[in-house]
C-alpha positions as CSV (number, residue, x, y, z in Angstrom):
1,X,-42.0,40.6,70.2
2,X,-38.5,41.8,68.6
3,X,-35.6,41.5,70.7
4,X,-35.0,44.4,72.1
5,X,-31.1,45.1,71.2
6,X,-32.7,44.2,67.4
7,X,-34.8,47.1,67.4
8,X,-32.3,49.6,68.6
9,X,-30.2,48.4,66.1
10,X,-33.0,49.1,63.3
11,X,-34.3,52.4,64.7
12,X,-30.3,53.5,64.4
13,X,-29.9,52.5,60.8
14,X,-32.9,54.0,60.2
15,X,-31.5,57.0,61.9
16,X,-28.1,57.1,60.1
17,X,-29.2,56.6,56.6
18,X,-31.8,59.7,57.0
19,X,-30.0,62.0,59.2
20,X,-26.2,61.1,58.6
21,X,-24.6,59.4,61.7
22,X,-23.0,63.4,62.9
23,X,-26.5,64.4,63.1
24,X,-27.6,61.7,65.1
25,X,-27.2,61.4,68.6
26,X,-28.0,59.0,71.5
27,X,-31.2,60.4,72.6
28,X,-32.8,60.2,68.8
29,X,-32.0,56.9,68.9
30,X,-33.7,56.1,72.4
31,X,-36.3,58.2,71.4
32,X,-36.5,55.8,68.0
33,X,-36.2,52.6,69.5
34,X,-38.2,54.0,72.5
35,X,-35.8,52.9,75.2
36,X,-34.3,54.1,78.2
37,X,-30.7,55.7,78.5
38,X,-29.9,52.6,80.5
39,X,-31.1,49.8,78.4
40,X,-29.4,51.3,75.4
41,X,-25.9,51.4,77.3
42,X,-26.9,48.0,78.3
43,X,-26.4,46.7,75.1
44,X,-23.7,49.4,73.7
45,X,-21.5,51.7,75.2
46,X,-21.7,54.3,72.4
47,X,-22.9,55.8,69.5
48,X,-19.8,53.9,67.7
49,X,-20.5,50.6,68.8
50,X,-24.2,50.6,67.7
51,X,-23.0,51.7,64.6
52,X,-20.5,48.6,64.4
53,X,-23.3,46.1,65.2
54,X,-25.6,48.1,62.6
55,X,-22.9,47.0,59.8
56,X,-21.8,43.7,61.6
57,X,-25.4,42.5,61.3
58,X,-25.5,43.9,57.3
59,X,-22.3,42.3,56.4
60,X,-23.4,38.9,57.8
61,X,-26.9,39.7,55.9
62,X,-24.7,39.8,52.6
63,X,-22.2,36.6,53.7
64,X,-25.3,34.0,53.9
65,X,-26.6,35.6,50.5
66,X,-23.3,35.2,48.8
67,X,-22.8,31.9,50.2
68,X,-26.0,30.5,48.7
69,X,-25.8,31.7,45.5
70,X,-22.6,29.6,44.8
71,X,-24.5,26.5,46.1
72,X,-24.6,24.3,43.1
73,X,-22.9,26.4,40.7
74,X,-18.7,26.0,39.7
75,X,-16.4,27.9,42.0
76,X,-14.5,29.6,38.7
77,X,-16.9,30.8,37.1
78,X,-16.6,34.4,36.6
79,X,-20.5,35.0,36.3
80,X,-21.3,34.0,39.8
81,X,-19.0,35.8,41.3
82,X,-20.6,38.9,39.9
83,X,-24.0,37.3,40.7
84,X,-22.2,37.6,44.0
85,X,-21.1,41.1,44.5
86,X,-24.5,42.2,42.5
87,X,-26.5,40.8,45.2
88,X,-24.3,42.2,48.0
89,X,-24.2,45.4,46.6
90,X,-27.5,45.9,46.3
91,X,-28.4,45.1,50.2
92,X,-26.2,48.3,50.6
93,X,-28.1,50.3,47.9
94,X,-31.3,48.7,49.6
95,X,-29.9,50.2,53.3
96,X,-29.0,53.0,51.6
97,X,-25.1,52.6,53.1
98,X,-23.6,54.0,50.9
99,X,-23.7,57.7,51.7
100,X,-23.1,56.6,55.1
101,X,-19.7,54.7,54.8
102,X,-18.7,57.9,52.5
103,X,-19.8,60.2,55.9
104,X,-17.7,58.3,58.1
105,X,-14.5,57.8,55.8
106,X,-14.1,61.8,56.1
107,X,-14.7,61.9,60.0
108,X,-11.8,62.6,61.9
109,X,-12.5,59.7,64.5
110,X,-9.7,57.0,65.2
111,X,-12.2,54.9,66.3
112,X,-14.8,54.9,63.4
113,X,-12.1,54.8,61.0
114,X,-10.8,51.8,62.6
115,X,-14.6,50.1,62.5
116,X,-14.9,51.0,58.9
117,X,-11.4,49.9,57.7
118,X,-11.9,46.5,59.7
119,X,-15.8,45.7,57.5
120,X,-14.0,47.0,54.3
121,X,-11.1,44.6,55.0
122,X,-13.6,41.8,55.5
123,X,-15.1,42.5,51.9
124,X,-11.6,42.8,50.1
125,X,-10.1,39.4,52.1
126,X,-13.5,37.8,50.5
127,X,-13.1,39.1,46.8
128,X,-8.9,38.0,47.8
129,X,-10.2,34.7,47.6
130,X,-12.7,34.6,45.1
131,X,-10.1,35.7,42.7
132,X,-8.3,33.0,43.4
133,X,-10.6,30.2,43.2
134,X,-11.4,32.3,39.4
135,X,-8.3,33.2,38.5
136,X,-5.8,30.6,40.3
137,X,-2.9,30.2,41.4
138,X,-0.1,32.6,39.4
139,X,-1.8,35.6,40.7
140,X,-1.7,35.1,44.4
141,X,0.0,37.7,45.4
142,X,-1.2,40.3,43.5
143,X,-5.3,39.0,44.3
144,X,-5.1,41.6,47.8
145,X,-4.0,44.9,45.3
146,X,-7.1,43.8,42.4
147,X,-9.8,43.4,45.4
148,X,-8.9,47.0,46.4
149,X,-8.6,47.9,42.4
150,X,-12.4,46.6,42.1
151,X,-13.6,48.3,44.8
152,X,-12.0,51.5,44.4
153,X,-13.2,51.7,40.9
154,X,-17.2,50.7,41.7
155,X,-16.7,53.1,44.8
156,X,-15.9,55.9,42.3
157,X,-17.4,55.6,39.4
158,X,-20.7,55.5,41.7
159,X,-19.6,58.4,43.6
160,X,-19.7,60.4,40.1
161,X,-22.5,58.9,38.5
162,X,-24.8,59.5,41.4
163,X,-23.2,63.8,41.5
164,X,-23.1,63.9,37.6
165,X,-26.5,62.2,36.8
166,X,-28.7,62.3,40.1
167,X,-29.8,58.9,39.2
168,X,-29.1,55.5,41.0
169,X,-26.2,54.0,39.7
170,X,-26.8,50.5,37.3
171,X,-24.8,48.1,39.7
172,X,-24.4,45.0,37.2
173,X,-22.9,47.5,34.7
174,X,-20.7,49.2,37.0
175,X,-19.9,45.3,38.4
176,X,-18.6,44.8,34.9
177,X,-16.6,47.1,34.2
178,X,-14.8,47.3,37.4
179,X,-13.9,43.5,37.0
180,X,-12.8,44.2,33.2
181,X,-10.5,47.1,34.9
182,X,-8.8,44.1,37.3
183,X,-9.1,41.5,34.3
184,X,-7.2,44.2,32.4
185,X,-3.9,44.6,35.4
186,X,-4.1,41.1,36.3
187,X,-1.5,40.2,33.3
188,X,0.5,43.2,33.3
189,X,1.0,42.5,37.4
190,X,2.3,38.6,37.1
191,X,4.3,39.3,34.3
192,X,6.1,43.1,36.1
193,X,6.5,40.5,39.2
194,X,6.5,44.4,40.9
195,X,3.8,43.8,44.4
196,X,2.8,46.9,46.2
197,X,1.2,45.0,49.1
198,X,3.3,42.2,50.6
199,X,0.9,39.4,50.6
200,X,2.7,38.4,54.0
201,X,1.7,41.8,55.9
202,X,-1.5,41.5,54.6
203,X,-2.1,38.1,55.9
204,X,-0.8,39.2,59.2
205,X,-3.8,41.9,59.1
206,X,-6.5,38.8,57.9
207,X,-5.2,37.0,60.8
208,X,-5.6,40.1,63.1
209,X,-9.4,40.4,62.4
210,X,-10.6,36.7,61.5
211,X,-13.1,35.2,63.5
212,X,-12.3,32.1,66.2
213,X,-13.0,29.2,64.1
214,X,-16.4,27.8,64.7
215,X,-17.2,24.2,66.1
216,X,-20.4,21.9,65.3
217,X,-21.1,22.0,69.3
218,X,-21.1,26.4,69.7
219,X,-23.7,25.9,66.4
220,X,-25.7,23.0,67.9
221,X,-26.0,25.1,71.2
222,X,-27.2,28.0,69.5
223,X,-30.1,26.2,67.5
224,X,-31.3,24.2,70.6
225,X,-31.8,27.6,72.3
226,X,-33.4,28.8,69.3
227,X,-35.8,26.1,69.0
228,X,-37.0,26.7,72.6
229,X,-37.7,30.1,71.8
230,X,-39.8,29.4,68.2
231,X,-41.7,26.6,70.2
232,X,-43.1,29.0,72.3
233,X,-45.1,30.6,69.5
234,X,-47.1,30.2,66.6
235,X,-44.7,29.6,62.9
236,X,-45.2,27.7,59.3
237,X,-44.7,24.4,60.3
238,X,-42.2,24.9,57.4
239,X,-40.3,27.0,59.9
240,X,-40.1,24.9,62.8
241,X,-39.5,21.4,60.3
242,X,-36.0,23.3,59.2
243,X,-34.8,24.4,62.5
244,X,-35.1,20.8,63.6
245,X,-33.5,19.3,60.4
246,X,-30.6,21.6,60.9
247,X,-30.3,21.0,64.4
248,X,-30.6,17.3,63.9
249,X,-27.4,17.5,61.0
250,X,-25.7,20.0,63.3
251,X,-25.9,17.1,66.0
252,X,-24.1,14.4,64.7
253,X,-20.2,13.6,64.9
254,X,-19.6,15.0,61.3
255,X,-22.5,16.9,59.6
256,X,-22.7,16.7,56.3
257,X,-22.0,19.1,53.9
258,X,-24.2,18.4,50.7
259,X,-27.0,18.1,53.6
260,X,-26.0,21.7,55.3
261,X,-26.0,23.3,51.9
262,X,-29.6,22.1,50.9
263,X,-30.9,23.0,54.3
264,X,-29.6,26.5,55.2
265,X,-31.2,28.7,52.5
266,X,-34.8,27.1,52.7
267,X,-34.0,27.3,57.0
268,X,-33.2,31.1,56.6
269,X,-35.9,31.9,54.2
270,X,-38.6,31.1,56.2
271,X,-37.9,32.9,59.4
272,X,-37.2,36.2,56.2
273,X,-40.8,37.9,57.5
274,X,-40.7,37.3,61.0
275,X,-39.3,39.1,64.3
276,X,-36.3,36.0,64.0
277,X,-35.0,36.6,60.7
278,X,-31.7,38.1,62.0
279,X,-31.2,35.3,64.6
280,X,-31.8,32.5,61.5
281,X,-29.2,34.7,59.9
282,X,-26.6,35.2,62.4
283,X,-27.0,30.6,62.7
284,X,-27.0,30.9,58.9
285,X,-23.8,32.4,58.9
286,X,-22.4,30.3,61.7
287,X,-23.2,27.3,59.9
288,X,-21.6,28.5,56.5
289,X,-18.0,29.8,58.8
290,X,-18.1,26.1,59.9
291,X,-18.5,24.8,56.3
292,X,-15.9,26.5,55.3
293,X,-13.4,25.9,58.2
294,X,-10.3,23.7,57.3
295,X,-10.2,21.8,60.6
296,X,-14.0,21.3,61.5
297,X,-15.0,20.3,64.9
């Protein structure tokens, strides 16, 4: 059985992308996840905050996918990165969030549009640094202004195709041509030396929103009580053989890396068609904020 804070988060995406989120109130919802008024404000005390956790849970959805497709592959190299935002793009498309981030960005609500700048800034911190590992070190400063330039341009273009054409926008084309545009400014921007937004403030604002770092022991905790839950019911063996592989690597002084990266994306996978996929997600992601942390613990 589905947690039940999982299926009021599905029944409200659900919701949102078919009815808009001004159309949709608290009650549709209960009546959706067919809940009480009190075990929805149990788990959220709004209409907002559902809607935060609804694109919390999506982003982290995208994170593990973008993570695993650069197992393997060269940091730099400019085709998986747009392997990368292809495949992140298109769980949006697939969610059909789109039209609903564009419904919210015209709301007059300080506190949506302070949900919805704080998962954009998430996205544009994450292409920040892809550009660099890509492009390197001369255009640091200016990586912060081309992550907004990309996604600007794909955010528009789309906008028009979809009203001019009624058709579904081609993402790897629009991809393309939206990293040509930033390819194209890159140059002119070192050489001008001119920066629009100071690197420092921005920092200040990455700092502002970043996540605690994430320790070995919080992960290891998380997977033993994750374990006990799957051991309580019938799985692929498959399932239940990853869980305790990753548990056992999470458990010792220093896991290993190389190990991590050839167990998460098989561990994930086979919990994709079951009632736990977003729990072996959310440890998914854990595991890959832990990878990635400079002082690991």
């Amino acid at each position: 059985m589905k947690d039940r804070k999982q299926v009021v988060i599905e029944a409200t995406l659900q919701l949102f992308t078919e009815k808009g989120y001004q159309h949709t109130s608290v009650q549709d919802i209960l009546d959706k996840a067919n809940i009480s008024k009190g075990t929805f404000y149990n788990y959220f005390s709004s209409k907002n905050e559902c809607l935060s956790a609804v694109l919390e849970q999506n982003r982290l959805e995208r994170n593990v996918l973008k993570e695993e497709i650069l197992v393997g592959k060269k940091i730099d190299d400019i085709e998986v990165l747009v392997e990368q935002l292809i495949a992140s793009l298109r769980i949006k498309e697939k969610y059909n969030l789109m039209p609903l981030f564009r419904e919210i960005s015209f709301l007059h609500d300080e506190e949506l549009q302070k949900i919805l700048a704080e998962h954009r800034f998430y996205e544009i911190t994450w292409l920040k640094n892809r550009f660099y590992d890509i492009y390197g070190e001369d255009g640091k400063p200016y990586y912060y202004e081309c992550a907004i330039i990309f996604f600007g341009t794909f955010q528009y273009i789309s906008f028009y195709w979809n009203l001019a054409t009624k058709t579904t926008i081609d993402i790897k084309k629009v991809v393309y041509r939206s990293i040509k545009y930033v390819e194209s400014f890159l140059p002119e921007m070192i050489e001008s030396g001119e920066i629009l937004l100071e690197p420092n403030d921005m920092y200040l604002l990455e700092m502002d929103s970043a996540y605690k770092p994430i320790t070995n022991d919080q992960i290891q905790k998380k997977l033993e009580l994750f374990y006990k839950k799957i051991s309580t019911v019938e799985l692929q063996q498959k399932s239940t053989e990853l869980t305790t592989l990753l548990l056992d690597e999470m458990s010792r002084e220093k896991p290993r890396i190389s190990v991590l990266e050839l167990i998460i994306q098989p561990f994930r996978s086979s919990f994709s068609d079951t009632i736990y996929k977003y729990e072996a997600e959310e440890i998914a992601n854990l595991c890959w904020l832990y990878m990635k942390s400079p002082n690991k613990a």
